[in-house]
C-alpha positions as CSV (number, residue, x, y, z in Angstrom):
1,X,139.8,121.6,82.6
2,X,138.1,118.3,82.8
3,X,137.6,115.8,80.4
4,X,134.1,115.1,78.2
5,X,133.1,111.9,79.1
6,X,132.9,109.7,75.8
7,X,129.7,108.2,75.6
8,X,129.9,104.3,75.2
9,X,129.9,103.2,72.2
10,X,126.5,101.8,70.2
11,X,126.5,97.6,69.8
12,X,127.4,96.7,66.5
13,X,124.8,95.5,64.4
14,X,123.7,91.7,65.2
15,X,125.7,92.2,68.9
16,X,122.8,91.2,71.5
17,X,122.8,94.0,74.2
18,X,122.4,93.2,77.7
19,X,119.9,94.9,79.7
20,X,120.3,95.8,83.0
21,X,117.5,94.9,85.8
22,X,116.4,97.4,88.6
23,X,114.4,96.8,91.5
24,X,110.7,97.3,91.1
25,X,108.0,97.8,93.4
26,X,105.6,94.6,92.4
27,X,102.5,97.0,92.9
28,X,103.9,99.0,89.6
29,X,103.9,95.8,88.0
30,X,100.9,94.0,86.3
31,X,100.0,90.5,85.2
32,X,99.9,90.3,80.9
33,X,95.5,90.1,79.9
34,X,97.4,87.3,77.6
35,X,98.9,85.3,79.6
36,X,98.6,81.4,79.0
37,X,100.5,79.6,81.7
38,X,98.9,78.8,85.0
39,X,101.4,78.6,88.5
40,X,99.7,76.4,90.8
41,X,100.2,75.9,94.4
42,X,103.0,73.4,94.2
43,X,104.8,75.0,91.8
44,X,105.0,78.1,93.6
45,X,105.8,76.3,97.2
46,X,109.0,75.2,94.9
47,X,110.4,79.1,93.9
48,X,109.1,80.2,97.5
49,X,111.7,77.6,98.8
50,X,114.6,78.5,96.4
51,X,113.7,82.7,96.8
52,X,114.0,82.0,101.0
53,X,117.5,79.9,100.7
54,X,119.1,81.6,97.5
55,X,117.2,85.0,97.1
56,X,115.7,86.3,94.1
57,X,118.1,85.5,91.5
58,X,115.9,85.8,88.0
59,X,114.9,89.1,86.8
60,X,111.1,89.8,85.9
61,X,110.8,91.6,82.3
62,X,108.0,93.8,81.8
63,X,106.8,96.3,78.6
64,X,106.8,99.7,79.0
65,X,104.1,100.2,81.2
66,X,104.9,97.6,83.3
67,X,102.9,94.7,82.3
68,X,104.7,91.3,82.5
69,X,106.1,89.5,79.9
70,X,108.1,86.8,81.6
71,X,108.0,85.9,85.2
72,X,104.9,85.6,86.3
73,X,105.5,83.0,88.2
74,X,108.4,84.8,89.9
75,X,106.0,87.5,91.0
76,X,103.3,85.5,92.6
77,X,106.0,84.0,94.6
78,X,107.7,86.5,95.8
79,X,104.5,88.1,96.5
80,X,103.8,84.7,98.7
81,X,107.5,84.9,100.3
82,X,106.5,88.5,101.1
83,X,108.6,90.7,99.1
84,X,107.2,93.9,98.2
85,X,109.7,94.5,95.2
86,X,111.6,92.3,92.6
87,X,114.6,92.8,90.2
88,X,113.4,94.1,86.3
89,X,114.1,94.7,82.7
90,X,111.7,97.4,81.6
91,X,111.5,97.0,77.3
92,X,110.7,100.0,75.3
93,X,107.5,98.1,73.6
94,X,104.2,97.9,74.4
95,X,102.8,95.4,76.0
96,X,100.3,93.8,72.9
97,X,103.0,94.0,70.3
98,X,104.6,91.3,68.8
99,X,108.0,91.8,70.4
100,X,106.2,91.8,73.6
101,X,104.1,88.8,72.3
102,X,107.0,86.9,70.9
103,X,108.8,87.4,74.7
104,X,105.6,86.1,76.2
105,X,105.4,82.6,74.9
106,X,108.8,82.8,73.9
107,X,110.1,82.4,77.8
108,X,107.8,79.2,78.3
109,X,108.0,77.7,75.3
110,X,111.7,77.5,74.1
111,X,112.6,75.9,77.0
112,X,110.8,72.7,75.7
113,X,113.4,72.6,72.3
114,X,115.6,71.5,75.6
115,X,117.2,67.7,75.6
116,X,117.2,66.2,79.5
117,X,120.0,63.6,80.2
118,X,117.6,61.9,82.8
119,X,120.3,59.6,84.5
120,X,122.1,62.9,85.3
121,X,119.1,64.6,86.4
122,X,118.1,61.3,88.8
123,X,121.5,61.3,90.2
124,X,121.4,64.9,91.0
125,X,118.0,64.9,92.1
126,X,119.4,62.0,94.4
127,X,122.3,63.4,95.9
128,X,120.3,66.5,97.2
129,X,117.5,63.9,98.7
130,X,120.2,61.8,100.1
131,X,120.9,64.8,102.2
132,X,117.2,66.1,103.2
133,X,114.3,64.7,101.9
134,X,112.9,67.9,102.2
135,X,116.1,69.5,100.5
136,X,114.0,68.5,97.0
137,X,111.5,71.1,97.5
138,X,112.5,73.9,95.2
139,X,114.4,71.3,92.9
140,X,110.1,70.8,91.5
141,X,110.4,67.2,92.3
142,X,109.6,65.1,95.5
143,X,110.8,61.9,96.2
144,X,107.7,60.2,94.7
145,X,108.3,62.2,91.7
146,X,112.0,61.2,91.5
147,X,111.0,57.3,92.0
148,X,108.8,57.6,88.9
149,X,111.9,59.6,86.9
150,X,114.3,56.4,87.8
151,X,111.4,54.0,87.0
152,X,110.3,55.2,83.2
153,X,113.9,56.5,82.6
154,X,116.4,53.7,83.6
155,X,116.3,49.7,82.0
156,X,114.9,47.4,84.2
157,X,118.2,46.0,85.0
158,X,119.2,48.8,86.9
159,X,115.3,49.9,88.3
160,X,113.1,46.6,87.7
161,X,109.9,48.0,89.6
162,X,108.2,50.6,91.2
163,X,109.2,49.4,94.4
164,X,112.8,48.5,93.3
165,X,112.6,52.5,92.6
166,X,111.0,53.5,95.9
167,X,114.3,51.6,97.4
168,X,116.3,53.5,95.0
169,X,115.3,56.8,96.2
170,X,115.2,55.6,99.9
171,X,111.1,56.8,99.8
172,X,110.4,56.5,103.9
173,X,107.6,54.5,102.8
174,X,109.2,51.9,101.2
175,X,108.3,48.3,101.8
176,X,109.8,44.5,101.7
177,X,108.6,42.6,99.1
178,X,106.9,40.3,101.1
179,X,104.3,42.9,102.0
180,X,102.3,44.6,99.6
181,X,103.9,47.5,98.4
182,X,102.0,51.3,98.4
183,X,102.5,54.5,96.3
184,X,101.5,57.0,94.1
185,X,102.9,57.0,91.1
186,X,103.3,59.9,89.1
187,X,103.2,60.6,85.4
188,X,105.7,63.1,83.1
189,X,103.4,62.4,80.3
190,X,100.1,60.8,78.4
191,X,102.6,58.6,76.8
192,X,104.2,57.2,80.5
193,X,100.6,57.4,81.6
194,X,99.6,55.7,78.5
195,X,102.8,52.6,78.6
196,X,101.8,52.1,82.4
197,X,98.2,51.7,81.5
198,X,99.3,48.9,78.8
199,X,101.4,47.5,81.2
200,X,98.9,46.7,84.0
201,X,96.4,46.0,81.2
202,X,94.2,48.8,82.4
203,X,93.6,51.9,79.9
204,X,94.0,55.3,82.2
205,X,92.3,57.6,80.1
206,X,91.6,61.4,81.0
207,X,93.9,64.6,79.7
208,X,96.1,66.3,82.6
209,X,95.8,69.3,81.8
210,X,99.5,70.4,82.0
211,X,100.2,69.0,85.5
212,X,101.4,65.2,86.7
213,X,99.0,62.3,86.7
214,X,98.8,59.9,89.9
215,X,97.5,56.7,90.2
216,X,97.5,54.4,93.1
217,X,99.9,51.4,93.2
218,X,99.5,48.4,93.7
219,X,95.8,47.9,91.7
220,X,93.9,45.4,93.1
221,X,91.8,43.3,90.2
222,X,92.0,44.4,87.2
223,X,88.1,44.9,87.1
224,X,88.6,46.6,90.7
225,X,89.0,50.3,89.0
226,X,88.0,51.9,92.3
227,X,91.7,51.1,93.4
228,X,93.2,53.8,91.1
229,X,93.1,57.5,92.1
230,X,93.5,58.9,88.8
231,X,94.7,63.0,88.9
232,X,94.8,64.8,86.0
């Protein structure tokens, strides 16, 4: 006579359980009404990059009827790399309760309480580059990006200039300092956006709306603003 299986037994009280992901189809799947957090073109060329070398590697978790609540971003690219289905958590909740609600912002906002050791990051982000250039894309930084990192982020000992951090990085469009230097330079933040601007004695004003701010580099005169390209 065979033996009952046992069931397992229940998570003590407190114990996190972990949830297991199946595969969905991404047409069973829908977009949270709520959703705050845009996924623009660049971003998504990043995770297209990363699904096509490494796969899909981070599960999408949806309420009970299938509405996202964290991945949205995953889902519009695998949708661009053209997958039909992704790996899920399915939660018992619905999707406009404050579980769901709390998962929603939750999954883009706790990352933030995060602390960045930059050098580390610059020297990884330059290892990869010193590789392939094009090896950066699905990092979410290029090499101007990176520049700018080693610029605002390391003392001018080390980084004294934009160009000293175009040489850094090994940017193909580096230049001698006897001729004049071009580049974009890219902002993390109002308050970079903000130094720079005190810097070259030339306020860049303007909100970027949650993505990077460029301005052109070199300016010419300081009354010249039609040198700048301002993005934001």
């Amino acid at each position: 006579m065979s033996k009952k299986k046992e069931a397992p037994p229940a998570p003590e009280p407190g114990v996190p359980i972990i949830r297991s992901a199946v595969v969905v189809l991404i047409k069973d799947i829908k977009q949270h009404p709520r959703n705050y957090r845009g996924h623009p073109e660049d971003q998504q060329e990043h995770l297209v990059k990363s699904m096509k070398d490494n796969g899909v590697y981070r599960n999408v978790v949806t309420a009970k009827d299938g509405t996202i609540l964290a991945g949205h971003g995953v889902v519009l690219a695998a949708t661009k790399a053209g997958l039909d289905r992704v790996p899920c958590v399915r939660l018992d909740i619905e999707p406009d309760s404050v579980e769901a609600l709390k998962i929603l912002t939750g999954d883009n906002e706790v990352m933030h309480l995060g602390e960045v050791d930059d050098r580390a990051l610059t020297e990884l982000l330059k290892q990869i580059k010193d590789v392939d250039v094009g090896e950066l894309v699905g990092t979410g930084y290029d090499a101007a990006m990176l520049a700018n990192l080693a610029y605002v982020t390391r003392p001018e000992a080390e980084v004294k200039d934009t160009n000293a951090a175009a040489a850094w990085v090994g940017m193909p469009e580096f230049v001698p300092e006897n001729e004049p230097p071009k580049a974009t330079i890219l902002f993390l933040s109002e308050a970079d956006k903000a130094e720079f601007g005190k810097l070259i004695g030339i306020p860049l004003d303007g909100k970027t709306n949650g993505r990077a701010s460029a301005v052109w580099w070199p300016p010419k005169k300081h009354d010249d603003l039609g040198s700048f390209r301002v993005e934001g």
